[in-house]
mmJSON file of the N, C-alpha and C atoms, coordinates in Angstrom:
{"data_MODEL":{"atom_site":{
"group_PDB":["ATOM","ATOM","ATOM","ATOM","ATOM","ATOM","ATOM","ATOM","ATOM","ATOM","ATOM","ATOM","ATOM","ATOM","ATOM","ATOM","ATOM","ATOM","ATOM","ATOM","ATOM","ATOM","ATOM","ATOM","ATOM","ATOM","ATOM","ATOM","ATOM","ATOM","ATOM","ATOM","ATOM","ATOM","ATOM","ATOM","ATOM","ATOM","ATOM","ATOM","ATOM","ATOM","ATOM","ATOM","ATOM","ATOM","ATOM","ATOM","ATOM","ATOM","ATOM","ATOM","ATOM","ATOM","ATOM","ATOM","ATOM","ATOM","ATOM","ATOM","ATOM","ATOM","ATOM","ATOM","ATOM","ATOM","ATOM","ATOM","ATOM","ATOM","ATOM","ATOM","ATOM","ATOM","ATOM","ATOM","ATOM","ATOM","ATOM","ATOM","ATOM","ATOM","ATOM","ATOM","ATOM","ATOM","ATOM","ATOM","ATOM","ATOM","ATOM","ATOM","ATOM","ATOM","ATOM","ATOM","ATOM","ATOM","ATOM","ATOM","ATOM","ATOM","ATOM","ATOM","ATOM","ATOM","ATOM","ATOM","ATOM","ATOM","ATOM","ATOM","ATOM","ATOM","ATOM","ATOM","ATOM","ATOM","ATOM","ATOM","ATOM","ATOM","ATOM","ATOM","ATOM","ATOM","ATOM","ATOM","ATOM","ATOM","ATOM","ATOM","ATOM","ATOM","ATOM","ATOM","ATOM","ATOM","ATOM","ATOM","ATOM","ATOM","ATOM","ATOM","ATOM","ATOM","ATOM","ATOM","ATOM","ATOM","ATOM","ATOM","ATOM","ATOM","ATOM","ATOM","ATOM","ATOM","ATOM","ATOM","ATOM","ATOM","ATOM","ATOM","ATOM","ATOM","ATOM","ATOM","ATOM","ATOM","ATOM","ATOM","ATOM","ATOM","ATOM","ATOM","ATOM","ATOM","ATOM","ATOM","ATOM","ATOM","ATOM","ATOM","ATOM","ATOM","ATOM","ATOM","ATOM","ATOM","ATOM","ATOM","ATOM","ATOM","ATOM","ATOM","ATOM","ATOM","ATOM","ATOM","ATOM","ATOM","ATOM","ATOM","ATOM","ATOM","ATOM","ATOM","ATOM","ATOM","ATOM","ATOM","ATOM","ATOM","ATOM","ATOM","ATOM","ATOM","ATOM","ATOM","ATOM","ATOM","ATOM","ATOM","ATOM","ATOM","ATOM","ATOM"],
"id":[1,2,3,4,5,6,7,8,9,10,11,12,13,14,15,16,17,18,19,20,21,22,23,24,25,26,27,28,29,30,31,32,33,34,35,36,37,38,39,40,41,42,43,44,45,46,47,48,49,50,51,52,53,54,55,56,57,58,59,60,61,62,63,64,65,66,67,68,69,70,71,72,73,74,75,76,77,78,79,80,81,82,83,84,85,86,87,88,89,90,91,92,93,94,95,96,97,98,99,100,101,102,103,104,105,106,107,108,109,110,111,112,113,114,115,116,117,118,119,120,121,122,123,124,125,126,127,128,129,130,131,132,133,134,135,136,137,138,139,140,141,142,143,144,145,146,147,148,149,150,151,152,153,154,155,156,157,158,159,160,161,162,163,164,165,166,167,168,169,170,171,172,173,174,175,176,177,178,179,180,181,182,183,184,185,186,187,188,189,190,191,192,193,194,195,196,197,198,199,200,201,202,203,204,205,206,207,208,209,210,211,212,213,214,215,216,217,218,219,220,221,222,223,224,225,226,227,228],
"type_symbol":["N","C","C","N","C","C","N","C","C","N","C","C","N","C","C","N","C","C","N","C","C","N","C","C","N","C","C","N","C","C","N","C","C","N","C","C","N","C","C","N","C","C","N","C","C","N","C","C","N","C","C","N","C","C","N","C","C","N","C","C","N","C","C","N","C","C","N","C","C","N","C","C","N","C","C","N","C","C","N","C","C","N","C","C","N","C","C","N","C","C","N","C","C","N","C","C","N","C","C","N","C","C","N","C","C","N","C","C","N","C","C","N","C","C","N","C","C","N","C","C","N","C","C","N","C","C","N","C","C","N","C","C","N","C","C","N","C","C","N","C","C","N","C","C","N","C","C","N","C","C","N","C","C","N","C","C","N","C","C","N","C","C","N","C","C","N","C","C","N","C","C","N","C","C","N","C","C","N","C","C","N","C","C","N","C","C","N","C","C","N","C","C","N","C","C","N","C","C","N","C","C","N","C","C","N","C","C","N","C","C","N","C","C","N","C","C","N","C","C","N","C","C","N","C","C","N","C","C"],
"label_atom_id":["N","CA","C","N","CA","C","N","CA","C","N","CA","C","N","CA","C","N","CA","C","N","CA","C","N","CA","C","N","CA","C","N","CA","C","N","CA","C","N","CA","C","N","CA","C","N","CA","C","N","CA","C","N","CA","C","N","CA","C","N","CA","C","N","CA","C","N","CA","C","N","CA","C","N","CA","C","N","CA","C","N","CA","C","N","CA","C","N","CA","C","N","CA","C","N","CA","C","N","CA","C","N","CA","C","N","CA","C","N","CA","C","N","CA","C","N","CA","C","N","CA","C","N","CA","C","N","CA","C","N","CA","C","N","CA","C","N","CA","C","N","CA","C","N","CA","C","N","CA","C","N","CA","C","N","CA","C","N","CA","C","N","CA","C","N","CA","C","N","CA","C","N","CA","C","N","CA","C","N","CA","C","N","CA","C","N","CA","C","N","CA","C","N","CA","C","N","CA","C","N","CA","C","N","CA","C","N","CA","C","N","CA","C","N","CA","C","N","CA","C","N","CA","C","N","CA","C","N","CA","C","N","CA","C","N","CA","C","N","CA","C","N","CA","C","N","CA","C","N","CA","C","N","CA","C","N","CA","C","N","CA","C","N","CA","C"],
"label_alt_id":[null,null,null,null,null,null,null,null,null,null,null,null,null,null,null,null,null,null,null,null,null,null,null,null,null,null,null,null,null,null,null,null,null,null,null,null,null,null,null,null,null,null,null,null,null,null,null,null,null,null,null,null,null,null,null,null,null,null,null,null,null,null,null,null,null,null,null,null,null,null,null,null,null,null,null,null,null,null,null,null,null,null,null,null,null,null,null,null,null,null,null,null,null,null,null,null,null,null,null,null,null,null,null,null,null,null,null,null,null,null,null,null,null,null,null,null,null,null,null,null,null,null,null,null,null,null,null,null,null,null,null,null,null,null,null,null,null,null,null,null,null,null,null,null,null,null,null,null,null,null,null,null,null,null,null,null,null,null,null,null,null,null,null,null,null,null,null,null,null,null,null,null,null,null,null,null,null,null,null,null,null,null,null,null,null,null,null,null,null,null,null,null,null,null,null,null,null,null,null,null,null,null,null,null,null,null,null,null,null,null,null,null,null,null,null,null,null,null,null,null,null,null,null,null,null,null,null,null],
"label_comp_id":["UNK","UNK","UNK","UNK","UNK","UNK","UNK","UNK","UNK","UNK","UNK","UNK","UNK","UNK","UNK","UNK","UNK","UNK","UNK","UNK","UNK","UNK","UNK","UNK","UNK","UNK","UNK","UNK","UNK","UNK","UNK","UNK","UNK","UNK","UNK","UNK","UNK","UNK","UNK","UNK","UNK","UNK","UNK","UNK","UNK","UNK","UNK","UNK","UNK","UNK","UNK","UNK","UNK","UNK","UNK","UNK","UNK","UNK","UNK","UNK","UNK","UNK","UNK","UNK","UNK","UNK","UNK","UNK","UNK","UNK","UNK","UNK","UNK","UNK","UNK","UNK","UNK","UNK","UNK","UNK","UNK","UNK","UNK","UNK","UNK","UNK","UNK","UNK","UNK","UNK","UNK","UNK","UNK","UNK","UNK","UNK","UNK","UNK","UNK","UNK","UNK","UNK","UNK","UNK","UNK","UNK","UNK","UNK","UNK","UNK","UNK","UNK","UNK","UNK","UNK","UNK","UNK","UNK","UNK","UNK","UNK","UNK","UNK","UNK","UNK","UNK","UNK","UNK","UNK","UNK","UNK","UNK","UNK","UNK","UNK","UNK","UNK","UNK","UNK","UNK","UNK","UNK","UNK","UNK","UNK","UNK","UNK","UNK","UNK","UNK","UNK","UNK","UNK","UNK","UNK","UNK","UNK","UNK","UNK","UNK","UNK","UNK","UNK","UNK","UNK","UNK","UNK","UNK","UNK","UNK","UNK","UNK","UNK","UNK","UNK","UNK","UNK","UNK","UNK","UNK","UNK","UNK","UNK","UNK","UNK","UNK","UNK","UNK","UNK","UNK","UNK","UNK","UNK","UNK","UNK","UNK","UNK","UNK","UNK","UNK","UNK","UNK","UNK","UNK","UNK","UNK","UNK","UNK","UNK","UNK","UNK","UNK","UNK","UNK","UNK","UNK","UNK","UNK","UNK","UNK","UNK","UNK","UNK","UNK","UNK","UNK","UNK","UNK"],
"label_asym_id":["A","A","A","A","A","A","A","A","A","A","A","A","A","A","A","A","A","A","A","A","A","A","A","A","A","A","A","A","A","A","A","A","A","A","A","A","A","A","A","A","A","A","A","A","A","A","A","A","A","A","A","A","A","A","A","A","A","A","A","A","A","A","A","A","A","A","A","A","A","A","A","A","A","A","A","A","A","A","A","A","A","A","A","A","A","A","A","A","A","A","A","A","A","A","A","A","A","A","A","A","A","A","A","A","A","A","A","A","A","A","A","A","A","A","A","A","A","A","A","A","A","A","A","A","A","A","A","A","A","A","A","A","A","A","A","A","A","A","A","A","A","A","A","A","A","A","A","A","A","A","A","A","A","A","A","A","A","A","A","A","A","A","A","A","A","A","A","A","A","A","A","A","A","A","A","A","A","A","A","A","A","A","A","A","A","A","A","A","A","A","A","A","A","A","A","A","A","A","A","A","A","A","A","A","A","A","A","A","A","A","A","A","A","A","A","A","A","A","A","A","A","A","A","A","A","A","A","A"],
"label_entity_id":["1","1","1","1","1","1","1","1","1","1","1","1","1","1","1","1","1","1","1","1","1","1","1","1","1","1","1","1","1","1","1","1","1","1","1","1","1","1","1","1","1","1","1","1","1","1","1","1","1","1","1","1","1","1","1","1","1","1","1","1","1","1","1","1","1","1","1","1","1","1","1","1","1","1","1","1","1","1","1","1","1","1","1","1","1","1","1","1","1","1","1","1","1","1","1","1","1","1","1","1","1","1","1","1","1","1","1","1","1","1","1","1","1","1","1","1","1","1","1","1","1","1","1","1","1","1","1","1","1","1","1","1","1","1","1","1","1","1","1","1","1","1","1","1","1","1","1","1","1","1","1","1","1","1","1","1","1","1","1","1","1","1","1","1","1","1","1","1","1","1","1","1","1","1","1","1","1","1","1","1","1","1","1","1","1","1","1","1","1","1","1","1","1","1","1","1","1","1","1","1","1","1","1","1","1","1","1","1","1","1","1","1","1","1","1","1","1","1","1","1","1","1","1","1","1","1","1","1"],
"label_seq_id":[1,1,1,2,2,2,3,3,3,4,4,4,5,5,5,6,6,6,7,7,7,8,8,8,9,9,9,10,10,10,11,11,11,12,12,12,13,13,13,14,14,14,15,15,15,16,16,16,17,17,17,18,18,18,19,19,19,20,20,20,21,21,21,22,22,22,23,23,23,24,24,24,25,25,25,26,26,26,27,27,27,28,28,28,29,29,29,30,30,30,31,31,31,32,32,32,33,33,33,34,34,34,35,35,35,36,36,36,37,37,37,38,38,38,39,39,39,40,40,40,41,41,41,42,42,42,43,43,43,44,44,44,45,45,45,46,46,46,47,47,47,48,48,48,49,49,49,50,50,50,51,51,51,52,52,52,53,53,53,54,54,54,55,55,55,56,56,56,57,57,57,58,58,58,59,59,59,60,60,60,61,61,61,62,62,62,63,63,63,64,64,64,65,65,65,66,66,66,67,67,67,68,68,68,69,69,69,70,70,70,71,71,71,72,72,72,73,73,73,74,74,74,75,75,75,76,76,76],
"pdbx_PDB_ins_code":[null,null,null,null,null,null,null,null,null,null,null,null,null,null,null,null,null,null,null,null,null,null,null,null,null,null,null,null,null,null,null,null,null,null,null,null,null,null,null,null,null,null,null,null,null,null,null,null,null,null,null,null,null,null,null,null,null,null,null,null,null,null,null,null,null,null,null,null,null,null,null,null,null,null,null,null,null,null,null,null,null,null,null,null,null,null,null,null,null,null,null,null,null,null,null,null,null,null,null,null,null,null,null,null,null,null,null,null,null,null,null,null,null,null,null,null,null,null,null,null,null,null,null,null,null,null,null,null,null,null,null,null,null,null,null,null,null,null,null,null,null,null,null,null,null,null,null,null,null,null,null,null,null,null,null,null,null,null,null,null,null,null,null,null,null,null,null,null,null,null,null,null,null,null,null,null,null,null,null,null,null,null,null,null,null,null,null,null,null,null,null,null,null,null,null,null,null,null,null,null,null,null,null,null,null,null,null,null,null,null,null,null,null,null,null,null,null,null,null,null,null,null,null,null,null,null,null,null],
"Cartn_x":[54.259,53.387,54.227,54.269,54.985,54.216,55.461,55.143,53.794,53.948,52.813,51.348,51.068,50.119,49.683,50.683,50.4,50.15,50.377,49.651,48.576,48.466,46.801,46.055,46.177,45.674,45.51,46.357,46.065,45.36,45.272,43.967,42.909,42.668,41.524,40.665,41.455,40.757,40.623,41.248,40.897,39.625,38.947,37.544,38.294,38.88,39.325,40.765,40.877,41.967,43.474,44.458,45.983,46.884,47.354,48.921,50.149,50.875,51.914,52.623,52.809,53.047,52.444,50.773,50.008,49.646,50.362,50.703,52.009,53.377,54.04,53.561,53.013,52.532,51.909,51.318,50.755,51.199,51.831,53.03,54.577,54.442,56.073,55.759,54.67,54.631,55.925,56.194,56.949,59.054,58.849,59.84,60.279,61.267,61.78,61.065,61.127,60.184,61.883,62.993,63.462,64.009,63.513,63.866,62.5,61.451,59.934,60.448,61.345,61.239,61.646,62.304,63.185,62.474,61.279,60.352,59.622,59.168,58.454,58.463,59.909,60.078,59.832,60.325,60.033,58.667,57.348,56.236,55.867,56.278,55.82,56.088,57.466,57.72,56.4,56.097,55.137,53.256,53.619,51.885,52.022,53.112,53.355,52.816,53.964,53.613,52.189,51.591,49.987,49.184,49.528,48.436,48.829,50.04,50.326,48.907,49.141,48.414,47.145,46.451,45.233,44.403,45.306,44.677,44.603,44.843,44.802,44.674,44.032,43.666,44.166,44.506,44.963,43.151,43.199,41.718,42.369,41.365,41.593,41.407,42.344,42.477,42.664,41.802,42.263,43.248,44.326,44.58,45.885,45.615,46.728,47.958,48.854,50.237,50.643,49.729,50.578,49.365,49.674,48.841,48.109,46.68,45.664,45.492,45.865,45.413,44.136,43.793,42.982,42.707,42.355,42.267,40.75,41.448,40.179,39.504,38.369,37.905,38.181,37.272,37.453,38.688,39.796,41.059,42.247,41.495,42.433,42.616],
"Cartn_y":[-83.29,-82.317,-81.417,-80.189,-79.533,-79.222,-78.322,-79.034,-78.12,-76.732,-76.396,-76.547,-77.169,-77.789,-79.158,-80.129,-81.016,-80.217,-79.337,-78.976,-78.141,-77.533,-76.906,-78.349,-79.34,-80.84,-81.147,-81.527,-81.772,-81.26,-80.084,-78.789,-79.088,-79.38,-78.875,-80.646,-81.511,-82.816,-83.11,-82.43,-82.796,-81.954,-83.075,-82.44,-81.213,-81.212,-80.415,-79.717,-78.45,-78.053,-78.641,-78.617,-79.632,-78.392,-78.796,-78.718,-78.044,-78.062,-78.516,-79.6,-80.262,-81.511,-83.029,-82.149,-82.934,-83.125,-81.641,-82.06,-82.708,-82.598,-83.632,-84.823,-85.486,-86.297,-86.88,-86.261,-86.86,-86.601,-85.333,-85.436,-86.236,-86.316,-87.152,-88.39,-89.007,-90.129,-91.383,-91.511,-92.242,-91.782,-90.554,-89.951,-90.549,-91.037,-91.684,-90.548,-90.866,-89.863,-89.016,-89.643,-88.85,-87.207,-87.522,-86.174,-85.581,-85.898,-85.183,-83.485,-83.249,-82.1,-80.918,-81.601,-80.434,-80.625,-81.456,-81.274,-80.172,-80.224,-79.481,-78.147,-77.417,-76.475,-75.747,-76.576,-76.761,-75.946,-76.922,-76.358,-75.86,-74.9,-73.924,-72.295,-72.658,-71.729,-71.512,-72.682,-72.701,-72.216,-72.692,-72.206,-70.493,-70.066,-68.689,-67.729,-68.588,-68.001,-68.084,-69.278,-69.41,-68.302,-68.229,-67.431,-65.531,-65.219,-63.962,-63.73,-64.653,-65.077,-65.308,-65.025,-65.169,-66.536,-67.719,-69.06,-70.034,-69.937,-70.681,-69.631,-70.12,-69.517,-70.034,-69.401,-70.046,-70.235,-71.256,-71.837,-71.15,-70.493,-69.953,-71.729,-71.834,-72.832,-72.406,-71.659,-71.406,-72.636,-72.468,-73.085,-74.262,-74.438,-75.206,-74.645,-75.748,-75.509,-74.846,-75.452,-75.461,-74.768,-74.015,-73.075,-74.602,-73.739,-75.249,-74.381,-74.857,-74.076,-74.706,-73.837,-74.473,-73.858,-74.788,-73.943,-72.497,-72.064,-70.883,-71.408,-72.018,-72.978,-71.659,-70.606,-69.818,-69.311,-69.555,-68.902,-69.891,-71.001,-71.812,-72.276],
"Cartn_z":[-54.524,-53.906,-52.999,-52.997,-52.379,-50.783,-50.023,-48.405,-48.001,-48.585,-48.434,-48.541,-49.831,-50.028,-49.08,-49.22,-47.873,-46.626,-46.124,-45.036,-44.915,-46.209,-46.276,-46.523,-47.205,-47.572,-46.161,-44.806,-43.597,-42.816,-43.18,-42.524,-42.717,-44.311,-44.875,-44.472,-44.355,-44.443,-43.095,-41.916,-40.283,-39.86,-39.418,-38.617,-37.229,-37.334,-35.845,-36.229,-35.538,-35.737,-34.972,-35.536,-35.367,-34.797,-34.241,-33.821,-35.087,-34.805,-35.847,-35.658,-34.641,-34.524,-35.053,-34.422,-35.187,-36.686,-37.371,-38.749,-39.449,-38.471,-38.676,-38.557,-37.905,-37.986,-39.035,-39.798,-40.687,-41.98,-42.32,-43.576,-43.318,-42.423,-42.203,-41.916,-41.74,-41.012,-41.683,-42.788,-43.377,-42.471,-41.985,-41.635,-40.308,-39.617,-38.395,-37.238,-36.634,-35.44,-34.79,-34.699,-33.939,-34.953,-36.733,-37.05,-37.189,-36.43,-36.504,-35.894,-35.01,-34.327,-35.02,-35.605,-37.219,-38.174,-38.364,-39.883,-39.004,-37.749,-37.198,-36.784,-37.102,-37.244,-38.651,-39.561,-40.863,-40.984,-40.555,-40.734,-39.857,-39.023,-38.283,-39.126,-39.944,-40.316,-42.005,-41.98,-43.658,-43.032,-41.458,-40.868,-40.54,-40.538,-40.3,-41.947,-42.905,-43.902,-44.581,-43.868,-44.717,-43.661,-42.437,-41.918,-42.213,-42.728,-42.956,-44.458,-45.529,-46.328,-45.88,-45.051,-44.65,-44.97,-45.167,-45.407,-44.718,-43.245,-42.083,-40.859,-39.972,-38.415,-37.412,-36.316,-35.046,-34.557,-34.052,-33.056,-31.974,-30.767,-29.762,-28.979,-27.977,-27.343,-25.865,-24.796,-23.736,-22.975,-22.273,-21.336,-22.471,-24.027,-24.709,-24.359,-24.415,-24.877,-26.03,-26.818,-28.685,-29.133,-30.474,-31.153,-32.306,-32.073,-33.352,-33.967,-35.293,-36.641,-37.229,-38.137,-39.089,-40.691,-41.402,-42.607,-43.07,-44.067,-43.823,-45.443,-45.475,-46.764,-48.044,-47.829,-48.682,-49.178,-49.027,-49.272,-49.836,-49.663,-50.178,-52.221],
"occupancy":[1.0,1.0,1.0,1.0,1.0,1.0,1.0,1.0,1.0,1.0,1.0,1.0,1.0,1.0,1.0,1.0,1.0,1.0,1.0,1.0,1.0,1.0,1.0,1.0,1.0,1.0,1.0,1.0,1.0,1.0,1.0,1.0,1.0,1.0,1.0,1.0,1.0,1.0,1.0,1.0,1.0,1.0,1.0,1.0,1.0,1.0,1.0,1.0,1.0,1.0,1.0,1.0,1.0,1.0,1.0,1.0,1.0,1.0,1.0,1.0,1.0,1.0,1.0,1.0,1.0,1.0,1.0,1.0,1.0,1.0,1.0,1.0,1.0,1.0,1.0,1.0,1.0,1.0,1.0,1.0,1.0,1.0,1.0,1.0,1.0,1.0,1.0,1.0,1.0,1.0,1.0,1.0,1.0,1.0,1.0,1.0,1.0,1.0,1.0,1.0,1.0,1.0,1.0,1.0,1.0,1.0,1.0,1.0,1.0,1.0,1.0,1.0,1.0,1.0,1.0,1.0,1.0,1.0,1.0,1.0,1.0,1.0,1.0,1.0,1.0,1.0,1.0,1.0,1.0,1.0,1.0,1.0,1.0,1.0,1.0,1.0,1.0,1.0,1.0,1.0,1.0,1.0,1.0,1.0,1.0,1.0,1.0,1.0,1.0,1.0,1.0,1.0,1.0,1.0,1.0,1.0,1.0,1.0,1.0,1.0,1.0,1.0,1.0,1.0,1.0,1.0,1.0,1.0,1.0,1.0,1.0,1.0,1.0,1.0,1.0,1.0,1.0,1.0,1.0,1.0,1.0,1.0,1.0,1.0,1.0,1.0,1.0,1.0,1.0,1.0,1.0,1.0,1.0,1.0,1.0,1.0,1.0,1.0,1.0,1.0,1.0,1.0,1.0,1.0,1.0,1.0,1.0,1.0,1.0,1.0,1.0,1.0,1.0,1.0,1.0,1.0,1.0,1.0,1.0,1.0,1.0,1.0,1.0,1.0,1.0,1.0,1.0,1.0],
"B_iso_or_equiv":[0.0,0.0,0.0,0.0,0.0,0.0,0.0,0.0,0.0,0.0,0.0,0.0,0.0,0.0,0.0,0.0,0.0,0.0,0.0,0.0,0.0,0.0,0.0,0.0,0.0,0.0,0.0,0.0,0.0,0.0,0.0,0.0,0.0,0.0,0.0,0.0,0.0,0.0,0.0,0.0,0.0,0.0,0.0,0.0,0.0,0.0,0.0,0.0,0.0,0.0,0.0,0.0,0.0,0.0,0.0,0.0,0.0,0.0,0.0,0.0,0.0,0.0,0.0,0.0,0.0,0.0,0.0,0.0,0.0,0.0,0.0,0.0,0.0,0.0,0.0,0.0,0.0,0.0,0.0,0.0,0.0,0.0,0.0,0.0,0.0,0.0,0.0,0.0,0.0,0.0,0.0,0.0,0.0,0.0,0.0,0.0,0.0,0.0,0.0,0.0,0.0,0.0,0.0,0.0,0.0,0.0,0.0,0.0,0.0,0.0,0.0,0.0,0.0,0.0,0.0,0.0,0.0,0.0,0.0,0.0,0.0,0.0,0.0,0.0,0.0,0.0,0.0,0.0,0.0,0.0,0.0,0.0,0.0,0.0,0.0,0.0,0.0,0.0,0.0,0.0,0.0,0.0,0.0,0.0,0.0,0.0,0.0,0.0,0.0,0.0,0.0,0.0,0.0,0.0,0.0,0.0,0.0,0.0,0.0,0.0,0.0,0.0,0.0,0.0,0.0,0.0,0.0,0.0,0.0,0.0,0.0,0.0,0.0,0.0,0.0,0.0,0.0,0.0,0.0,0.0,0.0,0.0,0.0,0.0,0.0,0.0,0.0,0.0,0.0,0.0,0.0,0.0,0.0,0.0,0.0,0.0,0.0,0.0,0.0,0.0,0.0,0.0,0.0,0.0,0.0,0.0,0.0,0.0,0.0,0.0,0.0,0.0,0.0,0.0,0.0,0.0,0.0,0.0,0.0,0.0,0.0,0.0,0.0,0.0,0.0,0.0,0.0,0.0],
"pdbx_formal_charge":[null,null,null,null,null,null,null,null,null,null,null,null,null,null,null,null,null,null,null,null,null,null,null,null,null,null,null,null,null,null,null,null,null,null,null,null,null,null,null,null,null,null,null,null,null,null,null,null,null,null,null,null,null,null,null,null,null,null,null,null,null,null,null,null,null,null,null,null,null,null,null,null,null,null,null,null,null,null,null,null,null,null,null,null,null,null,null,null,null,null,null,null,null,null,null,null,null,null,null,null,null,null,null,null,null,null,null,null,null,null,null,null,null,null,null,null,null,null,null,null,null,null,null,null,null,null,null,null,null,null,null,null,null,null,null,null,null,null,null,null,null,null,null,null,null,null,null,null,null,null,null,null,null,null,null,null,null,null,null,null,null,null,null,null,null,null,null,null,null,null,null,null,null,null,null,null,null,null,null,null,null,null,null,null,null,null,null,null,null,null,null,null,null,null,null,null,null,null,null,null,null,null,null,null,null,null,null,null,null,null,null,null,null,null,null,null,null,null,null,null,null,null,null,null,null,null,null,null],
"auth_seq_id":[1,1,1,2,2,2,3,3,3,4,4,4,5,5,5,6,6,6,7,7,7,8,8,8,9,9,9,10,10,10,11,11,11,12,12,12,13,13,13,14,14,14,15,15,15,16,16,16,17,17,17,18,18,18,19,19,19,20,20,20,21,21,21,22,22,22,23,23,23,24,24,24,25,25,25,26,26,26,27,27,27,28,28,28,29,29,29,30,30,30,31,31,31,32,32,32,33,33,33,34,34,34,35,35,35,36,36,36,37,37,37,38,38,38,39,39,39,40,40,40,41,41,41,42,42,42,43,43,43,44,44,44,45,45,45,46,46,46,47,47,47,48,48,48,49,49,49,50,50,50,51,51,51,52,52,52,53,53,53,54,54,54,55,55,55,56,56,56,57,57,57,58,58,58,59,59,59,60,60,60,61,61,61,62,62,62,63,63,63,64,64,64,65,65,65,66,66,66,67,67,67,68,68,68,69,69,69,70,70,70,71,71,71,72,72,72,73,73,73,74,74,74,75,75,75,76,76,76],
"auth_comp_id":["UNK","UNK","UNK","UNK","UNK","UNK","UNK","UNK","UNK","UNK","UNK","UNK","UNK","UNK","UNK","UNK","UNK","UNK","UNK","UNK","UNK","UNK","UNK","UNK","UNK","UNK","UNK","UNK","UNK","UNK","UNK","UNK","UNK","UNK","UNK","UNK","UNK","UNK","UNK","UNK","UNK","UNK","UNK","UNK","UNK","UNK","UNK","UNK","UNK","UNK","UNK","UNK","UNK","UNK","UNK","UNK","UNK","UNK","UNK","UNK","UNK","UNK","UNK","UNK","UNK","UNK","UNK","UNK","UNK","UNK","UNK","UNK","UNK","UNK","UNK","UNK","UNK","UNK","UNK","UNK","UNK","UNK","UNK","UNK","UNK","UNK","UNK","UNK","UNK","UNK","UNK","UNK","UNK","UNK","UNK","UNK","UNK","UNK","UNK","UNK","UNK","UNK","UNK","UNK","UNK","UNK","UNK","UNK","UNK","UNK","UNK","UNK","UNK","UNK","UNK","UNK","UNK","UNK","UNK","UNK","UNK","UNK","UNK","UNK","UNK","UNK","UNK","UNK","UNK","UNK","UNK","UNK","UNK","UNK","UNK","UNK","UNK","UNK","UNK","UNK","UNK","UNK","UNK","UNK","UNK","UNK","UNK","UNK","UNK","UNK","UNK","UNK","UNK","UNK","UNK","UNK","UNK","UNK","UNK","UNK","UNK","UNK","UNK","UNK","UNK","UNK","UNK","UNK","UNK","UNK","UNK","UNK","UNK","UNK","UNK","UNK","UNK","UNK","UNK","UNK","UNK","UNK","UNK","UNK","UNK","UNK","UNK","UNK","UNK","UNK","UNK","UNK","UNK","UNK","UNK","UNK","UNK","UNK","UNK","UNK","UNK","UNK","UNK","UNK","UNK","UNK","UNK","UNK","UNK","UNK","UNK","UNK","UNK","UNK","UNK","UNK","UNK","UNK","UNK","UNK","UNK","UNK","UNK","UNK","UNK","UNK","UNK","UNK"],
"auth_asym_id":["A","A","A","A","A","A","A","A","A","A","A","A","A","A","A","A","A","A","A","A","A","A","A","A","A","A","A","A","A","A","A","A","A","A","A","A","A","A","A","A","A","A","A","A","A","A","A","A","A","A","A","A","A","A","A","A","A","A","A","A","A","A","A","A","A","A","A","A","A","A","A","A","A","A","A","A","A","A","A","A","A","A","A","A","A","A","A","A","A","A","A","A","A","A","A","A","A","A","A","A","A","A","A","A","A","A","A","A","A","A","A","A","A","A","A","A","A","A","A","A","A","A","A","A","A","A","A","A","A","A","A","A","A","A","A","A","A","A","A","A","A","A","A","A","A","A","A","A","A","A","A","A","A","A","A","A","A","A","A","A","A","A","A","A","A","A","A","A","A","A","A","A","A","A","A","A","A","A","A","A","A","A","A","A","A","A","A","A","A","A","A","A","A","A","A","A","A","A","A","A","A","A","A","A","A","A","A","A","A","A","A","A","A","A","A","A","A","A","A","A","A","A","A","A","A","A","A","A"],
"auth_atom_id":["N","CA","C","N","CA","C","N","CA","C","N","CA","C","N","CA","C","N","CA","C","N","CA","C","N","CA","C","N","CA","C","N","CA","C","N","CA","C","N","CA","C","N","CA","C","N","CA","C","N","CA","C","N","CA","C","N","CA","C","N","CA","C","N","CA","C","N","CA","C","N","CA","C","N","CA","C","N","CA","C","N","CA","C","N","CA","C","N","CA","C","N","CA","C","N","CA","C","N","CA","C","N","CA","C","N","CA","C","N","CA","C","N","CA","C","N","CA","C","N","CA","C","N","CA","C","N","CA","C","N","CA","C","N","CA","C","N","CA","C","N","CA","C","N","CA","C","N","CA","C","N","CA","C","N","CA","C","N","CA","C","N","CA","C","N","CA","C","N","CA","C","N","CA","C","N","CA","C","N","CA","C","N","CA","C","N","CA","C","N","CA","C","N","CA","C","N","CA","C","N","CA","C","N","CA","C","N","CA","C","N","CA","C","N","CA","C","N","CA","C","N","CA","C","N","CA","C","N","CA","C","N","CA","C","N","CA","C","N","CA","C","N","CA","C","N","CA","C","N","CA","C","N","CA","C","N","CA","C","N","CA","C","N","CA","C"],
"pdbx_PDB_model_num":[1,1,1,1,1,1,1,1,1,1,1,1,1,1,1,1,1,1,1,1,1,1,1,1,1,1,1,1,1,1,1,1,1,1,1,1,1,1,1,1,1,1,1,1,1,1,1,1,1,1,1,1,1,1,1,1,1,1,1,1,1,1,1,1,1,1,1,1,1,1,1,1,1,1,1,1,1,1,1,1,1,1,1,1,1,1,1,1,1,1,1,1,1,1,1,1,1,1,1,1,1,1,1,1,1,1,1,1,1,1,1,1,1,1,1,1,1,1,1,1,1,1,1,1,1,1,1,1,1,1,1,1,1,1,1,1,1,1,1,1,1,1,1,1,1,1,1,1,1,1,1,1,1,1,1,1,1,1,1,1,1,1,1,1,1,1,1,1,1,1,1,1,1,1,1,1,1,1,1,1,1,1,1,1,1,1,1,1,1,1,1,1,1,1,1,1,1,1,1,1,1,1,1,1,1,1,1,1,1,1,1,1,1,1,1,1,1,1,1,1,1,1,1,1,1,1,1,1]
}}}
């Protein structure tokens, strides 16, 4: 399964919008945690390209640290 799809798959199946961390988390979980920070750049750069693509949203999160995405059902 390619990486993109696992993370529209992590979008589309969380009741709530994630992190990108919080989607390392759950595509890497098999992955040692201390290289989570470099998968996590990884998919920041694949949540960029899905939202240029109009298939994921930033959730407005006043007051977060980290940007919550989410998927956009129709576009996927």
């Amino acid at each position: 399964m390619s990486r993109e799809k696992q993370i529209l798959d992590a979008l589309t199946t969380s009741p709530r919008a994630l992190t990108s961390m919080g989607i390392v988390k759950i595509i890497y979980k098999d992955v040692p945690e201390a290289l989570w920070p470099m998968a996590e750049n990884n998919v920041k750069l694949h949540l960029e390209k899905l939202r240029k693509e109009n298939k994921i949203v930033i959730e407005a999160r006043p007051g977060a640290d980290d940007l919550h995405w989410k998927a956009v059902p129709s576009k996927i």
